[in-house]
C-alpha positions in Angstrom: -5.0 -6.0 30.3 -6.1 -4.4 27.2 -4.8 -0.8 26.9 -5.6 0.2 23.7 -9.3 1.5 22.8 -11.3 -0.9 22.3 -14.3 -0.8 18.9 -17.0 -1.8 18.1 -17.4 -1.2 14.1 -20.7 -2.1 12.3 -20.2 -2.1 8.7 -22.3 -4.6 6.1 -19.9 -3.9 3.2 -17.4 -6.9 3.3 -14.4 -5.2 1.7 -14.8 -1.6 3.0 -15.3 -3.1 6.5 -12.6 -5.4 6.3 -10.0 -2.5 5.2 -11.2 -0.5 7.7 -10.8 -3.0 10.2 -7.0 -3.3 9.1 -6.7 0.5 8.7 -7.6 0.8 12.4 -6.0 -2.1 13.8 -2.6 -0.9 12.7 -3.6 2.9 14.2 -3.2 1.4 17.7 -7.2 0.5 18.2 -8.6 -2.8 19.2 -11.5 -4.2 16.5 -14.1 -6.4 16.7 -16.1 -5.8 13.8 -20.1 -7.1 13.0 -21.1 -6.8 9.2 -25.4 -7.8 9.8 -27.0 -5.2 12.0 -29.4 -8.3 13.6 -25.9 -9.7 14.9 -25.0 -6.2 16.4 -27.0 -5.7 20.1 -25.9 -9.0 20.9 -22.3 -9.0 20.1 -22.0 -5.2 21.4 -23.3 -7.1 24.8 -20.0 -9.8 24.8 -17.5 -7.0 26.3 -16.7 -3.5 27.1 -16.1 -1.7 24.5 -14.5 2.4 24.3 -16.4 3.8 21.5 -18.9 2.6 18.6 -18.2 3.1 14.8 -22.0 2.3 13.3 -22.8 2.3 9.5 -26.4 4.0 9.5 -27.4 2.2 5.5 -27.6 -1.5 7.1 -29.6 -4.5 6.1 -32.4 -5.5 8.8 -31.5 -2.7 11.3 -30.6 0.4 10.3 -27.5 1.8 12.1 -30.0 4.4 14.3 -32.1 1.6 15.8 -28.5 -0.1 16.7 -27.6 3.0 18.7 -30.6 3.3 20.8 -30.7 0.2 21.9 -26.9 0.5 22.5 -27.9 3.6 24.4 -30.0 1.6 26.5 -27.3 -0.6 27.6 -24.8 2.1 27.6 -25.9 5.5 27.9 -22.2 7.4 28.2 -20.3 5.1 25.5 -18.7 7.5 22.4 -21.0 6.9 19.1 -19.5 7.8 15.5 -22.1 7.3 12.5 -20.9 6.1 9.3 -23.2 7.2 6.1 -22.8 7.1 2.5 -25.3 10.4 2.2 -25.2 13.7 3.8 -28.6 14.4 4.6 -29.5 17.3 7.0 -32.6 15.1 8.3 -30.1 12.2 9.0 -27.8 14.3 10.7 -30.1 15.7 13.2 -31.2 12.3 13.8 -28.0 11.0 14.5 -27.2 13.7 17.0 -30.7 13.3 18.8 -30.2 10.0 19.2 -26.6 10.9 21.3 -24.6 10.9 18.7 -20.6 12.3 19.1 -19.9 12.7 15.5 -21.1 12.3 11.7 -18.5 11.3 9.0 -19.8 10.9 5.2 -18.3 8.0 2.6 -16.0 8.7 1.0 -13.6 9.8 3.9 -10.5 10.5 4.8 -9.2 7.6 7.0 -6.5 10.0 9.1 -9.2 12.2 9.5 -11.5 9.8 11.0 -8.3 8.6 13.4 -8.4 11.9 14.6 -12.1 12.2 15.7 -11.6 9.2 17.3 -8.7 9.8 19.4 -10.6 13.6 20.0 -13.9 11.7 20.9 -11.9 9.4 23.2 -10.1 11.6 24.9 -13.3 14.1 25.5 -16.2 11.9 26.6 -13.7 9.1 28.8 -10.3 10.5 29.0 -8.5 7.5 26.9 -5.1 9.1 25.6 -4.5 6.9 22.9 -1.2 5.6 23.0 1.5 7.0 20.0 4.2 4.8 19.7 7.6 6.2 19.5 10.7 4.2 19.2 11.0 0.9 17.7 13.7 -1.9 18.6 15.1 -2.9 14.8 17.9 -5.8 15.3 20.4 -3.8 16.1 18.7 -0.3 15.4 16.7 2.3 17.0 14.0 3.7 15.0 12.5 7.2 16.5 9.1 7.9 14.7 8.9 11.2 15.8 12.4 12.3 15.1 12.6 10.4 11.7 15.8 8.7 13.0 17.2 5.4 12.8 20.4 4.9 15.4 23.3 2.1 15.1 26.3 2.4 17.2 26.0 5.8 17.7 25.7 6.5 14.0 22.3 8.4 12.7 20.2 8.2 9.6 18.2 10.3 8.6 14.5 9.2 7.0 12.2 11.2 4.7 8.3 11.9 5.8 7.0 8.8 3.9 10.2 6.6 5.3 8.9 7.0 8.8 5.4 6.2 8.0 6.2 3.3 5.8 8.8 2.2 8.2 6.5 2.4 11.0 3.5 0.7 9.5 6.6 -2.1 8.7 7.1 -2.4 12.8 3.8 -2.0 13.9 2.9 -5.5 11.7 6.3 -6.9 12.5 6.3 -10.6 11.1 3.0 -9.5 9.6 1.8 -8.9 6.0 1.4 -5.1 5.5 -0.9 -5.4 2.7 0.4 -3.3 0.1 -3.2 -1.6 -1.0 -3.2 -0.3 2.7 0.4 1.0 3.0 -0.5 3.2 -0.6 -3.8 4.8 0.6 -2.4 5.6 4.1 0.7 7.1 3.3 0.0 8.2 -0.6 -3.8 8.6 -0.7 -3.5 6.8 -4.3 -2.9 3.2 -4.5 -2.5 3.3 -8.7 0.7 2.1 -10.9 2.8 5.4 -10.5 2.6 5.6 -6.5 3.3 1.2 -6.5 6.5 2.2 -7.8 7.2 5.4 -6.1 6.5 2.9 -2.7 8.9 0.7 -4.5 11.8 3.0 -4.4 11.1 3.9 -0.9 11.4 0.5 0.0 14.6 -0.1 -1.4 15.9 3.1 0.4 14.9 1.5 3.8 16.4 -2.1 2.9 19.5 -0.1 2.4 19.4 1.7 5.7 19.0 -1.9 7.6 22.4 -3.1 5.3 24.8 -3.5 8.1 22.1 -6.2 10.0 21.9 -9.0 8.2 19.0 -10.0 10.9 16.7 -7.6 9.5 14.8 -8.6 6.1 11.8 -6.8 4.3 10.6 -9.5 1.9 8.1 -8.8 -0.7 4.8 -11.2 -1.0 4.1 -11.5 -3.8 0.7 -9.6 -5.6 0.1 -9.2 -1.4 2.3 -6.6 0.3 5.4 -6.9 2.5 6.9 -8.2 5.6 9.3 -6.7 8.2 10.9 -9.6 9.1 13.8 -9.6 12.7 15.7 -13.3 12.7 16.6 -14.5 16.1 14.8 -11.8 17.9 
């Protein structure tokens, strides 16, 4: 059974939709993404979804006309409109129309996690689930606390340790794409903050020293990998 929320993202840019498929996927959310609004009633009809993420600029169908016919199939599910232009007429059209929220491109990604999990937990009562501890080899990693715990002994892990660590576990034996890791936990994904990341990833390799289960490989001109032998 699927437990996390499910979405339904309509976004005809290839690259912006693809990050932000990623970007979501590794914030605990279920994805199935449609990049040609004529493709969207149709696949939105194929399952259940939580909540709807619709670009309104979209070739063919514009991402209005997608909503109310999605309203006519669904009249209670969440809707979040994507827009590249903040218009007061296409604002109030949005929100006649049912819509839950409005954000404008360029956005901030965590603040768009946040309306979802607000919009979620308003209109159906989906808590989305925030992962807490994470089984390292022989360690305990405690997000929330910053920690990581070996026989009994505790380390201690900076702000941007945690996240990077956690974005590590949450694709474990996955590529983290480096571009991904940057703009999430820097903002910035230019020279200076590569190498600050570059540092911080040393410091963590370090932390794992006494396991020689646990690797962190780089791939090359692609990202890293949190890699647990034998496990």
């Amino acid at each position: 059974m699927n437990t996390k929320p499910y979405i339904f993202l309509v976004e005809d840019d290839l690259s912006f939709g693809a990050v932000l498929k990623s970007y979501l996927e590794i914030s605990d959310f279920e994805v199935v993404w449609v990049d040609d609004g004529e493709n969207a009633v149709g696949q939105f009809k194929k399952a259940n979804f939580n909540i709807c993420i619709l670009d309104v600029m979209l070739p063919h169908i514009d991402g209005f006309t997608i909503a109310t016919e999605i309203r006519k199939i669904n009249s209670e599910i969440p809707i979040l409109f994507l827009t590249a232009k903040n218009m007061r007429e296409d604002v109030l059209k949005g929100y006649r129309i049912g819509a839950d929220d409005y954000i404008t491109k360029p956005f901030d990604t965590e603040v768009l996690i946040l309306k979802l999990k607000a919009i979620l937990k308003r209109q159906t009562g989906f808590q989305v689930k925030e992962s807490g501890f994470y089984q390292i080899g022989s360690y305990v990693f405690d997000y929330k606390l910053r920690t990581i715990i070996r026989d009994q002994v505790t380390q201690k892990l900076s702000p941007k340790e945690a996240e990077l660590l956690k974005m590590l576990c949450d694709n474990l034996n996955e590529l983290l794409p480096r571009e991904m890791a940057l703009k999430k936990i820097w903002g910035d994904d230019g020279y200076f903050t590569a190498r600050s990341m570059d540092v911080y990833l040393t410091k963590i390799r370090k932390l794992f020293s006494e396991d020689p289960t646990i690797e962190i490989r780089n791939i090359h001109g692609s990202g890293f990998m949190l890699e647990i032998k034998n496990s």
